[in-house]
N, C-alpha and C positions, 0 to 999 in steps of 0.2 A: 504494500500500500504506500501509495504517495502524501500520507497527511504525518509530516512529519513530525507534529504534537498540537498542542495547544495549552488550553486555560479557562478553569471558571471562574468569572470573578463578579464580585460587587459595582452598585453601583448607585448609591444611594447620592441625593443632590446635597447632600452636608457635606461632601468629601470636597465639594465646590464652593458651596454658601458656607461652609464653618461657622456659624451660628454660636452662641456661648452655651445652648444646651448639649452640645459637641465636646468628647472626650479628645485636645488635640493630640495625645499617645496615642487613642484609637489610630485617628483618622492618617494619622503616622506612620501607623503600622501598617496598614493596608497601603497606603501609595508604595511603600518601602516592597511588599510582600509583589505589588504590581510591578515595579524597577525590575527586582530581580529575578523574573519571570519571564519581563518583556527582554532584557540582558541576552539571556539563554535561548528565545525564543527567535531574535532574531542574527543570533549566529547560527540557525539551520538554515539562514538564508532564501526563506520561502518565496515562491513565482509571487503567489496572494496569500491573503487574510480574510478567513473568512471571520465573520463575526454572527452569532446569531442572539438576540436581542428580542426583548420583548416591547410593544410599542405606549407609551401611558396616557392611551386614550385622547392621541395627539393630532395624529394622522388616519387611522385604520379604526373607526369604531362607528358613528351613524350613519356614514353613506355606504361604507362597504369593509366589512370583518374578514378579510381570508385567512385560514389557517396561516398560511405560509408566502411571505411575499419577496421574491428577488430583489433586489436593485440594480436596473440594468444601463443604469445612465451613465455618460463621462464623469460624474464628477457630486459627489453627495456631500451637501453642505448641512449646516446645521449653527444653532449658538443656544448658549446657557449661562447663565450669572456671568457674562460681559466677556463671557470667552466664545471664540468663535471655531467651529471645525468646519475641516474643509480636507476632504479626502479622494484620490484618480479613486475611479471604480474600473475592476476588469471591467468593461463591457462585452467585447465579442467573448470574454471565456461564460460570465452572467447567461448571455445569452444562449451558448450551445449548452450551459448547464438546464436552461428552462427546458429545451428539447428533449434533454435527455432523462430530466423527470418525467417528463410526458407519457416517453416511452416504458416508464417503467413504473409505472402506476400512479403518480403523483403529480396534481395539475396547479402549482402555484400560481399566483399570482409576478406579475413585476411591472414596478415600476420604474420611473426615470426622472422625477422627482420630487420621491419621498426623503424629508431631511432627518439629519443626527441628531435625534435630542440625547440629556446626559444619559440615556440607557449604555448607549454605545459610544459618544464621547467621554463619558469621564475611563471606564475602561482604557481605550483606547490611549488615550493619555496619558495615564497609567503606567502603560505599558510601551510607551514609545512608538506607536506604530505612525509609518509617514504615505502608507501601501505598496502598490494597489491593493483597493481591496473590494472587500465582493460580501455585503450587507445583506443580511436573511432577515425578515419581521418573524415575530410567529405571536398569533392573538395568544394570548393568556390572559388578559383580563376583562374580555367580553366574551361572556356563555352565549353560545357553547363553545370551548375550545376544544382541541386537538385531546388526544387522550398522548400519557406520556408512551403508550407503545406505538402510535404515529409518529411521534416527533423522533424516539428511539428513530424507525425505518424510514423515517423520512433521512436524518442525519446520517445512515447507511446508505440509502441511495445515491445523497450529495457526494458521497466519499468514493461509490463506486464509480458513476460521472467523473470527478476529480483525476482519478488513477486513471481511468480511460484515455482519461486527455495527457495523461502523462504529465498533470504539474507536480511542482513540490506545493502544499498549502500547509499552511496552521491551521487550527480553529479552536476560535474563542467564544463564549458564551456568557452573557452581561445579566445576573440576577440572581436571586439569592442571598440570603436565605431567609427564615421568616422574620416575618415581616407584616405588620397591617395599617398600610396609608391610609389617612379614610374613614376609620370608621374607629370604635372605644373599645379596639381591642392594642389600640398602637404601642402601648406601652409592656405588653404582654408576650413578648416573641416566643416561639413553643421550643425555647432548649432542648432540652430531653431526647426530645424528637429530633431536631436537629445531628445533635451528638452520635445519635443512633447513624443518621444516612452519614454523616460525615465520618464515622468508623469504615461502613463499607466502599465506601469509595476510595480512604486510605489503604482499602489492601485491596485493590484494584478491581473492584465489583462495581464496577459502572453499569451493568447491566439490572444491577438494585433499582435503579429512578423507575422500568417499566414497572416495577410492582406499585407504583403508589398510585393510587385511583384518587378519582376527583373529589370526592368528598373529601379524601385524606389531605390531598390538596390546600382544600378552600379551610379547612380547619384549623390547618397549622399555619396560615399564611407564606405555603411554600410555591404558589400558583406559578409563581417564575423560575421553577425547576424545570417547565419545559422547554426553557432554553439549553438548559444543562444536557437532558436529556436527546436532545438535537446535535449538541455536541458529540454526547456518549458515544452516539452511534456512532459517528464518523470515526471517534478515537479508538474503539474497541475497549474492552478491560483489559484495564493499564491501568499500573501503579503511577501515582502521581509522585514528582521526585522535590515540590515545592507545595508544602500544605501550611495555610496561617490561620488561625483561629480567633477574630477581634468581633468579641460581641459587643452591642450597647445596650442603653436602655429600653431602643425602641427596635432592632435591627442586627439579628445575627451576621453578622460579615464572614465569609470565608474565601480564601482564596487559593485557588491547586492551580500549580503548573504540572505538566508533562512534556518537560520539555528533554529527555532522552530517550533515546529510540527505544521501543519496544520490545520488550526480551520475551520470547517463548520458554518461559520454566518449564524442566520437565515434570511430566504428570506420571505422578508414581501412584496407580491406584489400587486401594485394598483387593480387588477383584480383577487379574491381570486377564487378558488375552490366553489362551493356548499357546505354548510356545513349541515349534515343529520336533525338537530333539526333546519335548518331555508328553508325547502324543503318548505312547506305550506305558507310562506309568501313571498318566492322566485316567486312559482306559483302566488299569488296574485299579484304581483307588474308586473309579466310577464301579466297576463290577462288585468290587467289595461293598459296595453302599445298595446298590439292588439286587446282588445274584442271590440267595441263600447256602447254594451249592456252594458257592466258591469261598461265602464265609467259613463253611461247615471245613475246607480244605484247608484255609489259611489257618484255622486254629488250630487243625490236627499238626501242621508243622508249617509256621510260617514262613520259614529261611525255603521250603522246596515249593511253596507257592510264588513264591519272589523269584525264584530260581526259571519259572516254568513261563514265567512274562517274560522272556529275552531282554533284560535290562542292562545297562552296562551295571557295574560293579559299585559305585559311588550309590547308585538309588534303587537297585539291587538291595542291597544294606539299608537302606532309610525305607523302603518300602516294609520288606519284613520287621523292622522294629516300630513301626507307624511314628518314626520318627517327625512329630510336626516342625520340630524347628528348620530340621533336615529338608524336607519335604516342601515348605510354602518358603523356603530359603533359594530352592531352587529355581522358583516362579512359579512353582503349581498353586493353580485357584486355591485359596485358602479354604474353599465350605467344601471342597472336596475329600480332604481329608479330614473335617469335622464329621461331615455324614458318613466315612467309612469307621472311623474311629467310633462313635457314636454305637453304631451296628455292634463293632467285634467289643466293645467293653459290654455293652449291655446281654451278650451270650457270653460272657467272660462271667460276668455276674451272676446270670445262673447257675 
């Protein structure tokens, strides 16, 4: 894959306005958390940046809500508390990306001049970016929105479009965590909750955001997780290798980078595969768990049943002594020698 990392981050308009009701350590910590993110992010040297952002009922909410909106103009401007942004947009890549959602189940919308509010500028800012870049809306806070296993496969499709065309991208995703502008829950942000999804995404369970449903959502004031999860996709699960944790009073703040390439761990699992050189003592341990006969033989003398499986000599010896260390040491499925063991102890027993 060609998305060579990204970023979740905050984007709260205090990080801009600094108001006296503002922790300035907080708000410290997070531009700090965004520096050295943005540092990393752009020594991978990306073609674009994508960003995908939730819109706050700016642009995209009484004339027309689409799930998911492109930005396919030269050139996407925007300003917030007396700063101004002004960022190239790919266009021709925007555009063959709209094509290519088309073809593959997903019909966004795009425009050509919808502006940056701080959803996506202060981020951006943050993080140093100068582009190109390539702007994604996604409704989340006009019902009905997208559910997070859309935005999940929508952020997968972006990704497989991406590598198709052969770019290098980032991508970044602007919101979170709870949070309720609006309304007499603002003071109230649901920690607990938080801490939990911010555990799984620390050990690289990005694939966590599709389980949370809209209820769960609207409750915890996480609605703008499906920018996150827009991200996910695209990133895959991956360990984030920059995580900052700056809550406030009103406004869980977090911030992950993944900004080193993706490592495939290997997967060592309790229930292995068949492995071709332990097929012969696989069948053994399996006949011993349902033949009777053959249990009735291995008791009368287990070394000439072991003997009589053509085994080599290493599991020859671990099979007649129902050696399990021996035995699931060697890669055999471990319930196989449970169920055979199981068998010959329980006639042993009578």
């Amino acid at each position: 894959m060609t998305i060579l990392g990204g970023a979740l981050l905050p984007h709260a308009p205090q990080f801009f306005t600094q108001p006296k009701t503002e922790d300035p350590e907080t708000i410290r910590s997070v531009q700090q958390a965004g520096a050295r993110i943005g540092e990393r992010l752009r020594a991978l040297q990306p073609d674009v940046w994508i960003i995908a952002s939730n819109d706050h009922a700016q642009q995209f909410f009484h004339q027309c809500a689409p799930p998911f909106t492109l930005h396919v103009g030269g050139e996407a401007r925007g300003e917030f508390a007396g700063r101004q942004f002004r960022y190239p947009v790919a266009s021709e890549v925007a555009f063959e990306l709209v094509r290519r959602l088309y073809r593959s189940g997903f019909d966004p919308a795009y425009t050509s001049t919808a502006e940056i509010d701080y959803a996506m500028g202060i981020p951006l800012t943050h993080v140093g970016v100068d582009g190109p870049l390539l702007p994604v809306y996604v409704n989340a806070y006009l019902p009905p929105q997208p559910s997070m296993e859309r935005c999940h496969a929508f952020g997968q499709a972006l990704a497989r479009a991406v590598d198709a065309l052969g770019l290098r991208a980032v991508v970044l995703a602007s919101g979170g965590m709870s949070h309720f502008p609006g309304t007499d829950r603002y003071a109230s942000p649901a920690t607990e909750f938080d801490l939990a999804v911010l555990e799984k995404m620390k050990a690289g369970r990005l694939k966590h955001l599709i389980g949370l449903a809209e209820d769960e959502l609207d409750d915890t004031g996480n609605i703008e997780l499906r920018c996150w999860a827009v991200a996910a996709g695209a990133l895959g699960d991956r360990k984030p290798d920059i995580v900052s944790w700056d809550p406030s009073w009103h406004h869980n703040y977090a911030s992950l980078g993944f900004t080193e390439a993706a490592a495939d761990a290997p997967f060592a699992p309790h229930y292995p595969n068949i492995r071709p050189e332990l097929v012969r003592l696989t069948s053994a341990l399996h006949t011993l768990s349902h033949d009777a006969a053959a249990r009735t033989r291995y008791l009368a003398d287990p070394a000439a049943f072991a003997a009589s499986c053509d085994l080599p000599e290493g599991q020859r010896r671990a099979l007649a002594a129902l050696d399990r260390e021996a035995i699931v040491g060697m890669g055999v499925h471990p319930l196989l020698h449970f169920l055979a063991n199981m068998q010959i102890e329980r006639l042993r027993a009578r």
